[in-house]
C-alpha beads as a LAMMPS data file, in Angstrom:
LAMMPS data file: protein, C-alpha beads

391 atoms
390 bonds

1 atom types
1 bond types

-500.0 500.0 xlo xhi
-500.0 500.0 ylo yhi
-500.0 500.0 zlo zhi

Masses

1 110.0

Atoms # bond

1 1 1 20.051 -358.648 371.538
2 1 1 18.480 -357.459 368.376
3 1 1 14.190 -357.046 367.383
4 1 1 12.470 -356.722 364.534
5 1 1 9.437 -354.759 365.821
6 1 1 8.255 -353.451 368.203
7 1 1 5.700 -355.870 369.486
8 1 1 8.852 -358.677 370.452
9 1 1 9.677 -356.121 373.146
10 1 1 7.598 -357.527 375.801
11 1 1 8.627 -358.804 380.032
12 1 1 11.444 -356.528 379.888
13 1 1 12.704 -357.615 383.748
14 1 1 12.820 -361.177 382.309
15 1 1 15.005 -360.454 379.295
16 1 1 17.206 -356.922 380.739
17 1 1 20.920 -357.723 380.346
18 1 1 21.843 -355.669 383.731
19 1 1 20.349 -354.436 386.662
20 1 1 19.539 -350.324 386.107
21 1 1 17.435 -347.684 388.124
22 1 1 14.827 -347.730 385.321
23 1 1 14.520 -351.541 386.040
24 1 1 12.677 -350.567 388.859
25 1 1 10.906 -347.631 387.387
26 1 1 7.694 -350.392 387.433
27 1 1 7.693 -351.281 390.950
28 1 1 7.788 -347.457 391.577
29 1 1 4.913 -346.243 389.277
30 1 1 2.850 -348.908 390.819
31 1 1 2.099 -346.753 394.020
32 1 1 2.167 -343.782 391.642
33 1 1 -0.983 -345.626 389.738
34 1 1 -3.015 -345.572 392.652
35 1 1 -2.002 -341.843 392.915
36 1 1 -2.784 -340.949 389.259
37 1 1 -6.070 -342.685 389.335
38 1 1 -7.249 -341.582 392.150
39 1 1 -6.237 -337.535 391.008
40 1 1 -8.299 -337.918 387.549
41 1 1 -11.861 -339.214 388.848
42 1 1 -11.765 -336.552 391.529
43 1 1 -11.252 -333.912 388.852
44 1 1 -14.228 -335.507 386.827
45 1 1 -16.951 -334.235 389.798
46 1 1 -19.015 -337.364 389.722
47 1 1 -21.942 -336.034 391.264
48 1 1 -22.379 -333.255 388.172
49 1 1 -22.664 -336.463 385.552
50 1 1 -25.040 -339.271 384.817
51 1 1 -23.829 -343.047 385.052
52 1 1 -23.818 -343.580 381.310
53 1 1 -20.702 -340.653 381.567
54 1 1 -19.035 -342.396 384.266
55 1 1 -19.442 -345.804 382.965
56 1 1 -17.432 -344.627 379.381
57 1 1 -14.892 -342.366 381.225
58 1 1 -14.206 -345.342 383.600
59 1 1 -14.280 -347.880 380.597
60 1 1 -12.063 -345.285 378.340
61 1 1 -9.539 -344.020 380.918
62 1 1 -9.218 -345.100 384.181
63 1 1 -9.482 -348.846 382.959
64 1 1 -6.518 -348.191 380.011
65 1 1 -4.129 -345.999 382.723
66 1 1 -2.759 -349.405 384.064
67 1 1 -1.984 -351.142 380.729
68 1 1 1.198 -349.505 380.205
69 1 1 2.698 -351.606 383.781
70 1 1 1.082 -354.443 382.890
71 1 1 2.571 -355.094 379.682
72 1 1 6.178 -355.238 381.642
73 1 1 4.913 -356.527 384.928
74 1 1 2.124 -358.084 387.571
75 1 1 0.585 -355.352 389.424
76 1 1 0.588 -356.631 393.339
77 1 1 -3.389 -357.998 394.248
78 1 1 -3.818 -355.241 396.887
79 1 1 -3.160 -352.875 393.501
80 1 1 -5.520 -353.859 391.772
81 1 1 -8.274 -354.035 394.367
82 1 1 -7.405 -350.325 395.055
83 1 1 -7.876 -349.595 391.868
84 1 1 -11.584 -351.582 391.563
85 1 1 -12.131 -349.961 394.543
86 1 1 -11.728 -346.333 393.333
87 1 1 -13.404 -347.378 389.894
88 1 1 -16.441 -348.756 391.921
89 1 1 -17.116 -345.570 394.307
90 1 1 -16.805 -343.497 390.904
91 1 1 -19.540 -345.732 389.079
92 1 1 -21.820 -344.884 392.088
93 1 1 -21.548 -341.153 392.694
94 1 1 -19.031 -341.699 395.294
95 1 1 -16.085 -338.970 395.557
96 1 1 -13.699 -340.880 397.614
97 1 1 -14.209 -338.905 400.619
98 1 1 -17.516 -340.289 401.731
99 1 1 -19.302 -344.111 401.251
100 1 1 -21.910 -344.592 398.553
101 1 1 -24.263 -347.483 398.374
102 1 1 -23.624 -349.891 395.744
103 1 1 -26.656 -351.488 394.412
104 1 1 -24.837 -354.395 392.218
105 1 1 -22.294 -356.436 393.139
106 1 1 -18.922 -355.409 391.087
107 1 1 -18.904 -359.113 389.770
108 1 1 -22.088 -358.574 388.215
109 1 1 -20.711 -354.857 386.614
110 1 1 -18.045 -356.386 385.011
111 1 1 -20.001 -358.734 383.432
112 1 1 -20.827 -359.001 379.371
113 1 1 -24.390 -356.760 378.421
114 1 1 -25.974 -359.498 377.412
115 1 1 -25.022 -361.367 380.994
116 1 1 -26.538 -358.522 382.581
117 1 1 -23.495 -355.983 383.250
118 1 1 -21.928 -352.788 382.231
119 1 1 -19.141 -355.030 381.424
120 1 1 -16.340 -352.835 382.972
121 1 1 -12.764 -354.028 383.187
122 1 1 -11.924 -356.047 385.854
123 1 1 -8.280 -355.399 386.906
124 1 1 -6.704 -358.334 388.155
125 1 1 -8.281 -359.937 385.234
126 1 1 -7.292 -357.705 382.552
127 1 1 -3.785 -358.127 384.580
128 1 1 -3.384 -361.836 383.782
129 1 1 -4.802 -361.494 380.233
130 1 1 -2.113 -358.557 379.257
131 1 1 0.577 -361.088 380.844
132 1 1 -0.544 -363.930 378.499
133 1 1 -0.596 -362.016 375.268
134 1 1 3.092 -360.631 376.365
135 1 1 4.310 -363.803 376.475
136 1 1 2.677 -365.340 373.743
137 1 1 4.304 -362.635 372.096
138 1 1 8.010 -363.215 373.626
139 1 1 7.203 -366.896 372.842
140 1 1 7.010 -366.287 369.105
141 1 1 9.882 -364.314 369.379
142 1 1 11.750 -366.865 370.824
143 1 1 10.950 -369.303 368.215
144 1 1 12.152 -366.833 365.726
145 1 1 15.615 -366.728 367.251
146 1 1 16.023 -369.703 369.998
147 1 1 19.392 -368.991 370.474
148 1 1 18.530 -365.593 371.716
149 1 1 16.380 -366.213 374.874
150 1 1 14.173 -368.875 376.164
151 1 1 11.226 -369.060 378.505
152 1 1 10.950 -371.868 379.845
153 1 1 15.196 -371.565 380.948
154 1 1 16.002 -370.503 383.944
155 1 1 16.422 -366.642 384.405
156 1 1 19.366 -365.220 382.666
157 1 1 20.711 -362.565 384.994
158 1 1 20.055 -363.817 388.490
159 1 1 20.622 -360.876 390.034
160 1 1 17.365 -359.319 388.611
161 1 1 15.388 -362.648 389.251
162 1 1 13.649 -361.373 392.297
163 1 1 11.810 -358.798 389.351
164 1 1 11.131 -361.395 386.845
165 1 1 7.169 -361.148 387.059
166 1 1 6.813 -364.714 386.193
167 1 1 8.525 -367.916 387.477
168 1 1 11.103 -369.057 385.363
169 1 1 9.909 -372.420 385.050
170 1 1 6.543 -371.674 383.804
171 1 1 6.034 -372.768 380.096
172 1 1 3.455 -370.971 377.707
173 1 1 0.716 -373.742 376.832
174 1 1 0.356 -373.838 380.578
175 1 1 -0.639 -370.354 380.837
176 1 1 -3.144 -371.027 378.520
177 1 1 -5.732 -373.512 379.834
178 1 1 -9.490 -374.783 379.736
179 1 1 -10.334 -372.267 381.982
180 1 1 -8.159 -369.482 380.428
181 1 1 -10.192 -365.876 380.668
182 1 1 -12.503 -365.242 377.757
183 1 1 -11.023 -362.797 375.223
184 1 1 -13.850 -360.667 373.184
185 1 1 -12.391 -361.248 370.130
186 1 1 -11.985 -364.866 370.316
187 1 1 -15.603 -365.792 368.770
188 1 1 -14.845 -363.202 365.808
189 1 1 -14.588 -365.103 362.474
190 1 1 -13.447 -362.161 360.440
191 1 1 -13.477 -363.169 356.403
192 1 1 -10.697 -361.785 355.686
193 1 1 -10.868 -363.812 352.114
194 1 1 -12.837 -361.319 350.921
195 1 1 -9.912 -358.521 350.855
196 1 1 -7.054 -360.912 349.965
197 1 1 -6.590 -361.936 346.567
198 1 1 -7.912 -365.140 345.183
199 1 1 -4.325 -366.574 344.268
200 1 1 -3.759 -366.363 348.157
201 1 1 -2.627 -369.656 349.750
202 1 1 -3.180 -370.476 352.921
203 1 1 -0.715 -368.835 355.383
204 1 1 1.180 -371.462 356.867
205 1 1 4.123 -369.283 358.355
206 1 1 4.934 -365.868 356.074
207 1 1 2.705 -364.231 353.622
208 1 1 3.918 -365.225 349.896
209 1 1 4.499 -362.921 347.137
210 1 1 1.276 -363.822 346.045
211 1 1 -0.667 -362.095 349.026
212 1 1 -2.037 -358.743 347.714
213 1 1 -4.356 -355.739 349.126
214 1 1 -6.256 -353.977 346.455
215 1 1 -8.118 -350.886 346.829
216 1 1 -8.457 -347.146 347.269
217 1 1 -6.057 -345.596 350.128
218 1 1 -6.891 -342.814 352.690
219 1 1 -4.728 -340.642 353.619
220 1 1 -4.450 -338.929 357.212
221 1 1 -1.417 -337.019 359.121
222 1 1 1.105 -337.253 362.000
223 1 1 -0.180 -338.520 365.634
224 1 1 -3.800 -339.885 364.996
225 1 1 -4.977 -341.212 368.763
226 1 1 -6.888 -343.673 369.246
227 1 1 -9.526 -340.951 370.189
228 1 1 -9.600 -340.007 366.430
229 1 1 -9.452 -343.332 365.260
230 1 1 -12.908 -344.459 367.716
231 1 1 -14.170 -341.707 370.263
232 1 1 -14.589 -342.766 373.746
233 1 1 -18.345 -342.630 373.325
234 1 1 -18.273 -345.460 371.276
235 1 1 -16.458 -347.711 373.436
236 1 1 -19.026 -348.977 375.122
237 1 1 -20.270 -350.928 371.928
238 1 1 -19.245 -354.940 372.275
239 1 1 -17.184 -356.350 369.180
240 1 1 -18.425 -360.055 369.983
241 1 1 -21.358 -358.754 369.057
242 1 1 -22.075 -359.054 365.203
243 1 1 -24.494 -355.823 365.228
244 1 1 -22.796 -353.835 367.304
245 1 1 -19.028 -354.837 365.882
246 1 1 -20.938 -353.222 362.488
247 1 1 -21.096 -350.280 364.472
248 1 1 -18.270 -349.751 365.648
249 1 1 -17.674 -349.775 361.602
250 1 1 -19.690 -347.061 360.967
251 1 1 -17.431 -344.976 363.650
252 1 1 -14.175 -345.346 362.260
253 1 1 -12.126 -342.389 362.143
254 1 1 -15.113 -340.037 362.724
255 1 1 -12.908 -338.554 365.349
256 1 1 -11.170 -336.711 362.920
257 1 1 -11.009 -332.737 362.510
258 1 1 -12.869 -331.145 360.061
259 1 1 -9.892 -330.222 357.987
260 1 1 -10.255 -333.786 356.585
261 1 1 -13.182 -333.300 353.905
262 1 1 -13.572 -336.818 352.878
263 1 1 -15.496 -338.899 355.196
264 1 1 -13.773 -342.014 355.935
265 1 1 -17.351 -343.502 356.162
266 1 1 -20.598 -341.652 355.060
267 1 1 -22.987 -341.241 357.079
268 1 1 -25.579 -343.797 357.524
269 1 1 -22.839 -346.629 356.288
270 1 1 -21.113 -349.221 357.828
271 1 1 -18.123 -349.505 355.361
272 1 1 -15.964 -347.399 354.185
273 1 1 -14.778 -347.387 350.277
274 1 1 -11.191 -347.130 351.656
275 1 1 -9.782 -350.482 352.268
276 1 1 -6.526 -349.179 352.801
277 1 1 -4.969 -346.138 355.334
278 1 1 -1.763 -344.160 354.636
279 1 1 -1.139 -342.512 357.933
280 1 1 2.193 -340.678 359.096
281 1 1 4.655 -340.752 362.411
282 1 1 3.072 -341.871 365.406
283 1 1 -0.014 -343.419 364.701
284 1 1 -2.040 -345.033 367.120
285 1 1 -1.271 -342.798 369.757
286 1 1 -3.111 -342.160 372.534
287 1 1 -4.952 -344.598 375.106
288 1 1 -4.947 -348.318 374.782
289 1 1 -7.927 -349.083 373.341
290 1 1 -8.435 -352.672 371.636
291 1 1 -11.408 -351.165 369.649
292 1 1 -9.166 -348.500 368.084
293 1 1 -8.016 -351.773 365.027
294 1 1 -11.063 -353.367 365.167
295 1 1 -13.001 -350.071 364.224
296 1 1 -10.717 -350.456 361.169
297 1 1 -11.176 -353.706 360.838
298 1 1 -15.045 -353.652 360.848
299 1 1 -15.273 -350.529 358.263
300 1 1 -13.000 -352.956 355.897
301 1 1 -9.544 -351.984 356.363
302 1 1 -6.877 -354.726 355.795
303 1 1 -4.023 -353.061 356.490
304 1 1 -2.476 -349.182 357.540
305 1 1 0.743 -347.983 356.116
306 1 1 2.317 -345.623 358.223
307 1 1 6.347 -344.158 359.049
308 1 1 5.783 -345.333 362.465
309 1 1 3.353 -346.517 365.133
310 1 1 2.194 -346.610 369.062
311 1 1 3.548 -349.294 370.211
312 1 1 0.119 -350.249 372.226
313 1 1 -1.764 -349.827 368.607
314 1 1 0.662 -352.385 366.869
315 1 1 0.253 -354.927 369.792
316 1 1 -3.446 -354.537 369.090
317 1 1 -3.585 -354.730 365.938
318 1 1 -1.474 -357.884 365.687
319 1 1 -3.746 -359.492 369.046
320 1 1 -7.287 -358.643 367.046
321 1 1 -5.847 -359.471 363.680
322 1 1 -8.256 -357.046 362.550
323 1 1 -5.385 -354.970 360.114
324 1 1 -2.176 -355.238 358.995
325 1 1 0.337 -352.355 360.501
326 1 1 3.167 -351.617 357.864
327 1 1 5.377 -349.805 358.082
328 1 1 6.745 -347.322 355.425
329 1 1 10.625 -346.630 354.642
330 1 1 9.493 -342.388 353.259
331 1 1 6.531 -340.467 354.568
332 1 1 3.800 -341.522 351.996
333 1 1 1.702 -339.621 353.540
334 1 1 2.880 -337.213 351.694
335 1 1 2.993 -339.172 348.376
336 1 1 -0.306 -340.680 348.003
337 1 1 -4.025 -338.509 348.212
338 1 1 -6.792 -339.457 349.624
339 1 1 -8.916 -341.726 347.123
340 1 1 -5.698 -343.005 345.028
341 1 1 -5.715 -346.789 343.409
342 1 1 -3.342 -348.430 345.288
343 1 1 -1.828 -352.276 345.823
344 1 1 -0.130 -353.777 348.625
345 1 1 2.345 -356.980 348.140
346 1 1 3.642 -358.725 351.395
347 1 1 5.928 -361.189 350.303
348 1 1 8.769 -363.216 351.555
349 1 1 11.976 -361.400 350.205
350 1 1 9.980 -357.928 349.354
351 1 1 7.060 -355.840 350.653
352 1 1 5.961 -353.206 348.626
353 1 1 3.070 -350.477 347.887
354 1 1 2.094 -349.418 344.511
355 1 1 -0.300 -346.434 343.635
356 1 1 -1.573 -346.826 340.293
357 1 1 -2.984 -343.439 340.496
358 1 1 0.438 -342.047 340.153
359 1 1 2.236 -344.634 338.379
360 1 1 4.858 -344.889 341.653
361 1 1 6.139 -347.924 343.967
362 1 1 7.318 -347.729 347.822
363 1 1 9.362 -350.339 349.353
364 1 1 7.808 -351.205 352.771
365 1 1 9.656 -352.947 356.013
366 1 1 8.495 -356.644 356.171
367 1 1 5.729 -357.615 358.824
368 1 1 8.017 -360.283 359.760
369 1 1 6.608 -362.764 362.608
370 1 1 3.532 -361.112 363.230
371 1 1 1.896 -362.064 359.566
372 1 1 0.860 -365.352 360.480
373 1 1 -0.625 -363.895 363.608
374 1 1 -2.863 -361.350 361.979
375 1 1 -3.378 -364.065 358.936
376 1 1 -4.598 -366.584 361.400
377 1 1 -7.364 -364.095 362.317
378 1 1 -5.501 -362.894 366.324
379 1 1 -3.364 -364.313 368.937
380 1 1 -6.178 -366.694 370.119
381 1 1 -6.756 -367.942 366.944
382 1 1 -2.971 -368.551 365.955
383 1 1 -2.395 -370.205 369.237
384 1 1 -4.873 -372.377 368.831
385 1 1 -3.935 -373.246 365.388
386 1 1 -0.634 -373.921 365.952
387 1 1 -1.664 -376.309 369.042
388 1 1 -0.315 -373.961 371.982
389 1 1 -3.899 -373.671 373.379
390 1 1 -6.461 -376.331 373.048
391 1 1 -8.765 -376.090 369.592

Bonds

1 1 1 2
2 1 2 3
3 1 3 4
4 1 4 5
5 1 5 6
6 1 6 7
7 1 7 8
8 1 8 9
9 1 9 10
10 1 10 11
11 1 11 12
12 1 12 13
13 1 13 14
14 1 14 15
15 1 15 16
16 1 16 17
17 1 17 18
18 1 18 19
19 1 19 20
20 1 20 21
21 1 21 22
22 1 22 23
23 1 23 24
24 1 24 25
25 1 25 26
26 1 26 27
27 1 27 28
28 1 28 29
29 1 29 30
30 1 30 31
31 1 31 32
32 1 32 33
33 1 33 34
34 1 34 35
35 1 35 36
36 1 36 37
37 1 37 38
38 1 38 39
39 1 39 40
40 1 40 41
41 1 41 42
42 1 42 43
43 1 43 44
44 1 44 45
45 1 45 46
46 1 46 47
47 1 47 48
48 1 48 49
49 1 49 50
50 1 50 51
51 1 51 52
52 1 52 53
53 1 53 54
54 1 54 55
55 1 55 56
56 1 56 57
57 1 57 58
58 1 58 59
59 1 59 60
60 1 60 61
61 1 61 62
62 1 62 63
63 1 63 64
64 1 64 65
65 1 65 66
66 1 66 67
67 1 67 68
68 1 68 69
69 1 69 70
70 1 70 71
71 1 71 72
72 1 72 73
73 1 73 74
74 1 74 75
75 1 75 76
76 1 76 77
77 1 77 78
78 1 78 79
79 1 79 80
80 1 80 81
81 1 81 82
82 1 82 83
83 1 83 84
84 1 84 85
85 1 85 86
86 1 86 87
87 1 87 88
88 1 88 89
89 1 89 90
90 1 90 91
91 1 91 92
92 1 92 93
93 1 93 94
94 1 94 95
95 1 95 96
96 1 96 97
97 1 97 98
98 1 98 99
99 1 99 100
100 1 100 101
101 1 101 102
102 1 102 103
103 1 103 104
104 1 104 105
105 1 105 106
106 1 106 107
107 1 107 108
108 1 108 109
109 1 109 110
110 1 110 111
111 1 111 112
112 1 112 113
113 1 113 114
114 1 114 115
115 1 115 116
116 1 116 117
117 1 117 118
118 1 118 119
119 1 119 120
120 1 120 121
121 1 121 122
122 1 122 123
123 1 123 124
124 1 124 125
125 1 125 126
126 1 126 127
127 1 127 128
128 1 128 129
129 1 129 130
130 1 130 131
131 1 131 132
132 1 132 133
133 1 133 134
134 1 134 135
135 1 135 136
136 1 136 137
137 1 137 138
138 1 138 139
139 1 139 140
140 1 140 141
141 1 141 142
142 1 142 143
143 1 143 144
144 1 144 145
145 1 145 146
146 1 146 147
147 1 147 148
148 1 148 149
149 1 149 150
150 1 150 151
151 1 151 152
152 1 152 153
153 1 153 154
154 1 154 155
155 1 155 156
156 1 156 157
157 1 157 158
158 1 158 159
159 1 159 160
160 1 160 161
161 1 161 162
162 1 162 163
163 1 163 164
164 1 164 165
165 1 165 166
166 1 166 167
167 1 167 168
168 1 168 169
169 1 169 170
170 1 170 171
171 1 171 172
172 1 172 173
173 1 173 174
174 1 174 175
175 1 175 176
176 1 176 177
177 1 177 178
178 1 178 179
179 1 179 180
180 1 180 181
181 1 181 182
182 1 182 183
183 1 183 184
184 1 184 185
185 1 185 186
186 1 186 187
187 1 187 188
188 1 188 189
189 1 189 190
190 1 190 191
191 1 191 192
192 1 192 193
193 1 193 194
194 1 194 195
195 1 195 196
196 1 196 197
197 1 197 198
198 1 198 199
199 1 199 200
200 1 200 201
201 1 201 202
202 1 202 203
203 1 203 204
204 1 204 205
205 1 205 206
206 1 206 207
207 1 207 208
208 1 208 209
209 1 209 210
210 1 210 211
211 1 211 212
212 1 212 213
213 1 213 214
214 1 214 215
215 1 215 216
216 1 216 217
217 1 217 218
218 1 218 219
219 1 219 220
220 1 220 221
221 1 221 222
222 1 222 223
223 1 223 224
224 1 224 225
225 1 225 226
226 1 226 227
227 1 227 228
228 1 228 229
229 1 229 230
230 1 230 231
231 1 231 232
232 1 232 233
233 1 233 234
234 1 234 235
235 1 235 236
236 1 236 237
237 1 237 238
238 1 238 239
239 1 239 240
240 1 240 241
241 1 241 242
242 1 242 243
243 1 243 244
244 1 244 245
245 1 245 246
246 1 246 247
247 1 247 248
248 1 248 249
249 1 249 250
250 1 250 251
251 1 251 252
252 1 252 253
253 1 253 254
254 1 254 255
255 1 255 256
256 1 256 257
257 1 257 258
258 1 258 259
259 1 259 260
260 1 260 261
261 1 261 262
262 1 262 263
263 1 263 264
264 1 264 265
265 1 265 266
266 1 266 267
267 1 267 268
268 1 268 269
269 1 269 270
270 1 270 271
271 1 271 272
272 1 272 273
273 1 273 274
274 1 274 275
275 1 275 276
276 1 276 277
277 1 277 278
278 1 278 279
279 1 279 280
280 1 280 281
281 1 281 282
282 1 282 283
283 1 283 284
284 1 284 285
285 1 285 286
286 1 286 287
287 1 287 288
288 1 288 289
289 1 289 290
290 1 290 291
291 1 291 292
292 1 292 293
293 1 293 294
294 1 294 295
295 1 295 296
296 1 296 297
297 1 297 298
298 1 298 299
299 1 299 300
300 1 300 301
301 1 301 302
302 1 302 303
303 1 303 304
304 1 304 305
305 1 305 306
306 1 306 307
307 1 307 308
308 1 308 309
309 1 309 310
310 1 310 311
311 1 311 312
312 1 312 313
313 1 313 314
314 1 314 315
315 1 315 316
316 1 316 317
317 1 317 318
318 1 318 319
319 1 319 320
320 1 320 321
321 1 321 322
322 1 322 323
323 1 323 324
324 1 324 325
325 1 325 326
326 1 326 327
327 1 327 328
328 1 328 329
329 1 329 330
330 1 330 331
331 1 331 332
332 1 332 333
333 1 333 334
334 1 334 335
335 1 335 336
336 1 336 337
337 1 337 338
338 1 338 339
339 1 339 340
340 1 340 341
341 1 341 342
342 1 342 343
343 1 343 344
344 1 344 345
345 1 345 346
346 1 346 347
347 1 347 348
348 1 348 349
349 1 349 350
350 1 350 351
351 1 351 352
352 1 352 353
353 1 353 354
354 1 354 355
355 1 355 356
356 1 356 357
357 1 357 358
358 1 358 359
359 1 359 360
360 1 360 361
361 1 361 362
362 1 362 363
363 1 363 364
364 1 364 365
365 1 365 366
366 1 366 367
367 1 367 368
368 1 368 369
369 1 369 370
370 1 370 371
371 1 371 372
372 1 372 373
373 1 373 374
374 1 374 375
375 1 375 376
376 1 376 377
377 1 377 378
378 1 378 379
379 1 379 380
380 1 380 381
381 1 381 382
382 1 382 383
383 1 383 384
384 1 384 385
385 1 385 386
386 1 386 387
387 1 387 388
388 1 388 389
389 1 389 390
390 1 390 391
């Protein structure tokens, strides 16, 4: 079984040709979680900080720890009430040890701000909606090469059934119903027309030749996190939320070191004059963190080229639709400078960069499947389009 990226690599129990000891390597860091979790907020002291600190360090860290099981599997119910639980007595000054009194109901914490809450991750919730993006994701996948797997067939190796974190039977558009979860980013409308070239068609399934990205390119390193890309601070700004998605805008890439001179955006801004990154091995690194492309995405980025990526940052990026992730064949990085004319081409038979500062052109791996995706503005809004969730 062959992929062409790394976001088709989703429900690995489901899809595993054999039964291995790192099959089960899930079902084992499960109780480890609760563990892990339950080490880092007692290192944090909460009685030495405020509840705006505990609030972001909850909302940047303890909420993301979980998202690299759920992507391959359902945590149990009793997991993810432990881990609410331990998230809750944290929020309130509590240290595990003793009881603290909680003045809200956690329904009404993990509501939206303007509903009234702190809107902190719920975890059986954020559970199910990780599950539906994975196999919205293996769904396309499947589509791409139907001879390869199936989702709605039965199980293919029935001695690993028992792991499969999904029945067999169960068929994508009925994951997705009336009464789905809401998804922040399903009430952006990004105008993405603005960036694309005015001889762009409408993507119906993979960008044409005629799909270009014009601008200036900025240029960063090996291994930018997600904490470099949008500090925790920031987190707790809402994307739905037209002023403070700007924001978030204003706070791309501020978490770089000072050895970059160039501000990515200048200060009192909310774009950036760079429409285009050039990053090197690794980026995206870090915590999951959906904000990390759509601080990109609301500065006015279209798209980063980079040798390689965090798995977690591609998924995002191709979930928000909020930038392109290419991927480079050399290390450009090293090619291109920071302020450099460059043009992007994503076509059908070639994908290509060219600086026009230097006169050069790069051959780039083809976004394949996920084009459409990101074209269509996110998952949501490609599943709806293409009728697998109602309009």
């Amino acid at each position: 079984m062959s992929y062409s990226g790394p976001w088709e690599i989703p429900w690995v129990p489901i899809h595993h040709g054999c039964v291995t000891p790192s099959l089960y390597r899930p079902l084992i860091d499960k109780v480890l979680l609760i563990d892990k979790v339950q080490s880092r907020l007692s290192s944090w002291k909460a009685k030495l900080v405020n509840m705006a600190v505990r609030t972001t360090l909850i909302q940047a860290v303890t909420s993301a720890m979980p998202t690299h099981i759920m992507h391959a599997t359902w945590l149990p119910m009793g997991v993810c009430k432990c881990l609410d639980k331990l998230n809750r007595s944290f929020l309130w000054g509590g240290d595990g040890s003793s009881q603290k009194l909680h003045t809200l109901e956690w329904a009404k914490i993990t509501k939206e701000k303007k509903k009234g809450g702190l809107w902190l991750k719920e975890t059986r919730n954020m559970d199910v909606a990780s599950s539906r993006i994975s196999l919205l994701l293996s769904q396309m996948a499947a589509a791409a090469t139907p001879s390869t797997f199936n989702l709605s067939s039965p199980v293919q190796n029935p001695s690993s059934s028992s792991l499969a974190p999904l029945s067999s039977s169960l068929t994508l558009p009925s994951l997705f119903t009336a009464n789905s979860l809401n998804h922040p980013f399903k009430s952006l409308k990004l105008n993405r027309a603005r960036f694309v070239s005015a001889a762009t068609p409408s993507a119906t399934s993979a960008p044409t030749a005629a799909t270009t990205f014009h601008g200036l390119c900025y240029v960063v390193g090996d291994n930018i996190d997600t904490d470099q890309i949008i500090p925790a601070e920031y987190l707790t700004l809402v994307p739905s939320n037209p002023d403070e998605y700007e924001k978030l805008g204003s706070y791309a890439l501020v978490g770089l070191p000072s050895s970059y001179q160039t501000r990515f955006v200048e200060p009192g801004a909310t774009k950036t004059k760079f429409s285009i990154v050039i990053g090197g091995d690794n980026f995206g690194c870090g915590s999951s963190r959906e904000h990390a492309p759509v601080a990109l995405g609301a500065a006015g980025v279209v798209a980063v080229v980079a040798e390689s990526y965090a798995r977690i940052f591609f998924r995002n990026s191709v979930a928000t639709g909020e930038v392109y992730p290419l991927e480079s064949e050399g290390r450009l990085c090293e090619e291109c400078s920071t302020g450099d004319v460059v043009t992007i081409e994503l076509g059908e038979s070639e994908t290509k960069l060219i600086n026009h500062t230097t006169g050069k052109e790069y051959k780039l791996k083809p976004i394949g499947d996920a084009g459409p995706v990101i074209e269509a503005g996110g998952i949501f809004a490609y599943a709806r389009k293409t009728g697998m969730i109602p309009a």
